[in-house]
FIDRENMI-692669 format. One record per residue (C-alpha): residue number from 1; x, y, z. Coordinates in steps of 0.1 Angstrom, whole numbers, plus 2048, in hexadecimal, padded with zeros to 3 digits. Layout:
# residues N
PT    k   px   py   pz
PT  NUM    X    Y    Z
...
***
This chain:
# residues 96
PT    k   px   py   pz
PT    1  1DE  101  A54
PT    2  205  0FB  A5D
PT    3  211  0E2  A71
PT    4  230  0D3  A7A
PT    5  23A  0AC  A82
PT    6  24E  0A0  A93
PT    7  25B  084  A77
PT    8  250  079  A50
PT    9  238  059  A63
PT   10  228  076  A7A
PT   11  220  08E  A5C
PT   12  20D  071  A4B
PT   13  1FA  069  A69
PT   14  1EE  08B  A72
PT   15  1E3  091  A4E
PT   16  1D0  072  A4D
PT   17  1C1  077  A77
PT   18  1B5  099  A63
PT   19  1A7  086  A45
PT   20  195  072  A56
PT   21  189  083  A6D
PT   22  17A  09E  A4C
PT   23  16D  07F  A3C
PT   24  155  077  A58
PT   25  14A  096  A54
PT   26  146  090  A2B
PT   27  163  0A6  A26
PT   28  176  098  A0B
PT   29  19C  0A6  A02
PT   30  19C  0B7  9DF
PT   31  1C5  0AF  9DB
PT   32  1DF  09A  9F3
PT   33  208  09B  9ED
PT   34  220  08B  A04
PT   35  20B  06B  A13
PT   36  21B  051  9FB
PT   37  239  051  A0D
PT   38  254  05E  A27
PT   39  24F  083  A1C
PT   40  25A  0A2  A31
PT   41  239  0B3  A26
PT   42  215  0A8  A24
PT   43  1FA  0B8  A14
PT   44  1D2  0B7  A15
PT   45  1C0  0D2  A03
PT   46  199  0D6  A07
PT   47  196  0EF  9F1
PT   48  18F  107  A11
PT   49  1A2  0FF  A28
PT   50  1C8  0EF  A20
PT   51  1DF  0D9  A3A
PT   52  200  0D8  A32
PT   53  215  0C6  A4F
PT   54  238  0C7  A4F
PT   55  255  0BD  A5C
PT   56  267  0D7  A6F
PT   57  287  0DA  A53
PT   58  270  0DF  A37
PT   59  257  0F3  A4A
PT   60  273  110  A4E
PT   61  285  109  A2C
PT   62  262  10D  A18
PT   63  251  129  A2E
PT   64  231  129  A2C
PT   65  226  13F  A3F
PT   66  23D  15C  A2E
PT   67  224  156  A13
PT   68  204  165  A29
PT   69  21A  17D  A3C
PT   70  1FD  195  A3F
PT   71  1E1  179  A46
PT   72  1DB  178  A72
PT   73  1EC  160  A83
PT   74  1D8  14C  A9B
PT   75  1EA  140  AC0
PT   76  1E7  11D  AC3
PT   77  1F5  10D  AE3
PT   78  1F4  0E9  AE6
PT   79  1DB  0D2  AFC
PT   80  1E5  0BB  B12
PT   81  1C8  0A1  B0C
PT   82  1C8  097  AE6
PT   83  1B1  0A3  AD0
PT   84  197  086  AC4
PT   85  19D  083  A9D
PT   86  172  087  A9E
PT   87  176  0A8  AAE
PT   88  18C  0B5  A93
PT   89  16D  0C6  A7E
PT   90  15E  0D1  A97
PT   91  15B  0F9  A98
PT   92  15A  0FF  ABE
PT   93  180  0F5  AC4
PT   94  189  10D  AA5
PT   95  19D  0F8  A96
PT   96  18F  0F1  A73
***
């Protein structure tokens, strides 16, 4: 999963919204990079399922998704209402 922030303080708080959201779910993260500090890129891997969230400068200099350039994309449009941080795991909004 890639996502973009909007700055280094918004990266670290998505990452950990996700985090702890997984952990009520007894999802622990295998790895983390990038919450110790103001970092442009943020990672969580769960061995399945990896978030990296980026800021948008990195996002395009690093490419990511070039890397899986034949893996589906999936649409995403934005809610208006915020998602709860306890709905996060949940497998009927299709996000994790």
């Amino acid at each position: 999963m890639i996502a973009t922030a909007k700055n280094a303080r918004h990266a670290r708080a998505l990452a950990l919204e996700v985090d702890q959201a997984l952990r009520s779910q007894g999802r622990r993260h295998r790895n983390a990079a990038g919450l110790e500090s103001e970092n442009p890129w943020v990672l969580l891997d769960y061995d399945d399922v990896v978030l990296h969230v980026f800021l948008g400068e990195a996002r395009a200099f690093y490419g990511l998704e070039n890397l899986w350039a034949d893996v589906p994309r999936v649409p995403f449009t934005p809610s208006e209402q915020p998602i709860r941080a306890d709905s996060l795991a949940d497998p009927s909004i299709g996000i994790l």
